[in-house]
C-alpha positions as CSV (number, residue, x, y, z in Angstrom):
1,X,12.1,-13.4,22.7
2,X,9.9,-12.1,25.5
3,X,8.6,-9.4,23.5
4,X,7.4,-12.4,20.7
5,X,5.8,-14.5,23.3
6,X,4.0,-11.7,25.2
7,X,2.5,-11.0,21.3
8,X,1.6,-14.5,20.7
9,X,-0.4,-14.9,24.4
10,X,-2.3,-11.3,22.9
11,X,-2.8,-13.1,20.1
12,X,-4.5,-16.1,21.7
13,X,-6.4,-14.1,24.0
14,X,-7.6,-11.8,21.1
15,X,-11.0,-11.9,18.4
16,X,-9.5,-13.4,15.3
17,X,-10.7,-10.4,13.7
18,X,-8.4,-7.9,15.9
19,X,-5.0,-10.8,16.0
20,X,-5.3,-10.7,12.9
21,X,-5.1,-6.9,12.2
22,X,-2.7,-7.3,15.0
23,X,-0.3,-9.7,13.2
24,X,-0.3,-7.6,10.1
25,X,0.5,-4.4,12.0
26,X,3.3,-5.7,13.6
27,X,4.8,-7.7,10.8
28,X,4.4,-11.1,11.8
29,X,2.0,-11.6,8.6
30,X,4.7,-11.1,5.9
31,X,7.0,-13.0,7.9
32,X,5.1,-16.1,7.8
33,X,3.1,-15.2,4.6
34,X,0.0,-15.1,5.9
35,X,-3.1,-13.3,3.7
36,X,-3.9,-10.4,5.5
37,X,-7.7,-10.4,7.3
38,X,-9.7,-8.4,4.2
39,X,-10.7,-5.6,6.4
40,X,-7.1,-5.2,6.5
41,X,-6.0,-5.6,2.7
42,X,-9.0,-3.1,2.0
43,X,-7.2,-0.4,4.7
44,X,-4.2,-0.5,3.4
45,X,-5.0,-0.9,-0.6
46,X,-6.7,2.3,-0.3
47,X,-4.4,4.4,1.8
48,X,-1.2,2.9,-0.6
49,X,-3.7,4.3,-3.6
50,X,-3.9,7.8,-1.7
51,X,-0.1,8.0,-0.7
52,X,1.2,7.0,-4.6
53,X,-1.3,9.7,-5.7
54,X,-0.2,12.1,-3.4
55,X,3.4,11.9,-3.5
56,X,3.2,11.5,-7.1
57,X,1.2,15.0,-6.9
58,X,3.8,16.3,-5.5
59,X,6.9,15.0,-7.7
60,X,4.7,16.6,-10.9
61,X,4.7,19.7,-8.8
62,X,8.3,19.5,-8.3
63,X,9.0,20.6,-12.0
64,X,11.5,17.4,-12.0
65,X,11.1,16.2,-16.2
66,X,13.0,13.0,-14.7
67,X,10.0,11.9,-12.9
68,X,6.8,13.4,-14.7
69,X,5.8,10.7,-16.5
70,X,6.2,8.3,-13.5
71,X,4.3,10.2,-11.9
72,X,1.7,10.5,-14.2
73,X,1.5,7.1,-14.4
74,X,0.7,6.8,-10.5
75,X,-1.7,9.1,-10.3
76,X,-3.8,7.5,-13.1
77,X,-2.8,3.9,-12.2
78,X,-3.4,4.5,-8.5
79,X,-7.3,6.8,-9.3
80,X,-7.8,3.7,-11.3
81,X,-7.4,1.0,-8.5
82,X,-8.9,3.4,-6.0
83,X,-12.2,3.7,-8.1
84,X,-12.1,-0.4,-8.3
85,X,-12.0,-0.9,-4.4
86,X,-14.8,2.5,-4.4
87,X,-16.9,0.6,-6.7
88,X,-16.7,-3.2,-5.1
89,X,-17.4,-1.0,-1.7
90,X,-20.3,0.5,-2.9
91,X,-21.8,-2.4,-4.9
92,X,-22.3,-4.1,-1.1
93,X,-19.2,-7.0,-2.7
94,X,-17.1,-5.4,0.5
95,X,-19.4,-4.6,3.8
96,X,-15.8,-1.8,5.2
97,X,-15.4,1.9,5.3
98,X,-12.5,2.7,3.3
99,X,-9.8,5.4,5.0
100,X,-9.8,8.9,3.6
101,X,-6.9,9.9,4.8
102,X,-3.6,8.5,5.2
103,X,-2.6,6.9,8.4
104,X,0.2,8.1,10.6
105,X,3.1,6.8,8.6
106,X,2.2,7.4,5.1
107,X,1.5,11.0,6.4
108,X,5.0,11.2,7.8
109,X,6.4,10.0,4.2
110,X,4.7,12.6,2.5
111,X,5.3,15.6,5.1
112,X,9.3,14.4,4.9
113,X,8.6,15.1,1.0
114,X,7.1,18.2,1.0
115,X,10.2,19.4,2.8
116,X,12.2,18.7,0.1
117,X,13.7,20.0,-3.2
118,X,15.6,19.2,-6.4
119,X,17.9,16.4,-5.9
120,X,17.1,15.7,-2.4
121,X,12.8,15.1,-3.2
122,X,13.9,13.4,-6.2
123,X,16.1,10.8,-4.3
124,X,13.5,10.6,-1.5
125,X,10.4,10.1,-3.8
126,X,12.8,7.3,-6.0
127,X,13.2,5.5,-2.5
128,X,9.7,5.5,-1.1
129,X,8.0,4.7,-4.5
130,X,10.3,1.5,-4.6
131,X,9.7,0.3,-0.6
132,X,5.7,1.4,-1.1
133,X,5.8,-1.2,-4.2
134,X,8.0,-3.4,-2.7
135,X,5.5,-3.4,0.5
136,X,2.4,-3.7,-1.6
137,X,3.4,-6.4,-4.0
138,X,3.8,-8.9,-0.8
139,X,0.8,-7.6,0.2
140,X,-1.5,-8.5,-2.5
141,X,0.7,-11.4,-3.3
142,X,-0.4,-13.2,0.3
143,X,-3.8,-11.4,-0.5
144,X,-4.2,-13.0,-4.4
145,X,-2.7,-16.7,-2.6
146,X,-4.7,-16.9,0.3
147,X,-7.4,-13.9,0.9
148,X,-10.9,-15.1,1.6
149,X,-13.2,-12.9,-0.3
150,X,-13.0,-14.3,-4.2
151,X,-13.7,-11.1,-6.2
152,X,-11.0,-9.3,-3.9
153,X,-8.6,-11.8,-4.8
154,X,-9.2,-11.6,-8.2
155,X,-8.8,-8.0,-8.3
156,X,-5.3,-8.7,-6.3
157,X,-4.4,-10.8,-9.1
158,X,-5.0,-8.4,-11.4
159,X,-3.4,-5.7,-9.9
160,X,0.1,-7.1,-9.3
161,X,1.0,-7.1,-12.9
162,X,0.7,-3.5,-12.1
163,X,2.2,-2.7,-9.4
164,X,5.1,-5.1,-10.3
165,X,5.5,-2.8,-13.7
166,X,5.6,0.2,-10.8
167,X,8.7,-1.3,-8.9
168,X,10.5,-1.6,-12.1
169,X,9.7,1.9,-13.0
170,X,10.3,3.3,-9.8
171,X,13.9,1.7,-9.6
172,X,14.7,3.1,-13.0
173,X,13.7,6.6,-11.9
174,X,17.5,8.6,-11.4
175,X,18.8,8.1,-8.3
């Protein structure tokens, strides 16, 4: 309780800018279902793009037939949305530098994956796919219901068809 009351008085001291990207990094966004800040959807959309490509790099690599075409389907799914958010960037729609690289945790995720083989990646790579989904379909969910930039939250509308069809995928993927 101390810990969530210290938070809150950071909070109220802070820019709404940085409470805000300080709410959704330590989880207090989802909880109440608050729209993340749009910096902070941007961020994230982008580095969930680079991770399901990535991983999904990986699993075709893997030589697993189970997962192939899942993966294939990320990696051209995920370029897709990628090149969307590139283009709305650099048509001056988004004024935000997106990531390159993956931030500390996605890049954990996929170093534990390159570790591992056969049954072990494929179990590993079933399980991420469905929390990343899982994670991002909340995401732009709060972004689509209450995100403040109007072409963004059209493009989260959009995209949650899409990344719904993912989870189901992912959770049919052998186990």
């Amino acid at each position: 309780m101390k810990k969530v009351c210290f938070l809150l008085a950071v909070l109220l001291c802070s820019s709404s800018a940085v409470a805000q990207s300080l709410t959704e990094k330590t989880g207090l966004n989802p909880v109440f279902g608050v729209a993340p800040a749009t910096a902070d959807f941007l961020r994230e959309a982008a580095i969930s793009d680079q991770f399901e490509i990535q991983s999904s790099q990986l699993a075709q690599e893997e030589h697993t037939a189970s997962l192939q075409g899942f993966a294939s389907r990320m990696i051209t799914d995920h370029q897709a949305t990628s090149g969307q958010l590139q283009e709305m960037v650099q048509n001056g729609d988004l004024q935000i530098d997106l990531p390159t690289a993956l931030d500390s945790s996605h890049q954990e995720m996929l170093d534990r994956l390159r570790k591992l083989h056969g049954n072990n990646f494929v179990g590993r790579y079933r399980s991420d796919q469905i929390s990343a989904h899982e994670s991002a379909i909340s995401f732009f969910q709060r972004y689509a219901d209450s995100g403040d930039n109007m072409k963004l939250k059209s493009w989260a509308v959009k995209t949650l068809p899409i990344l719904k069809s993912h989870l189901e995928m992912a959770r049919a993927l052998p186990q």
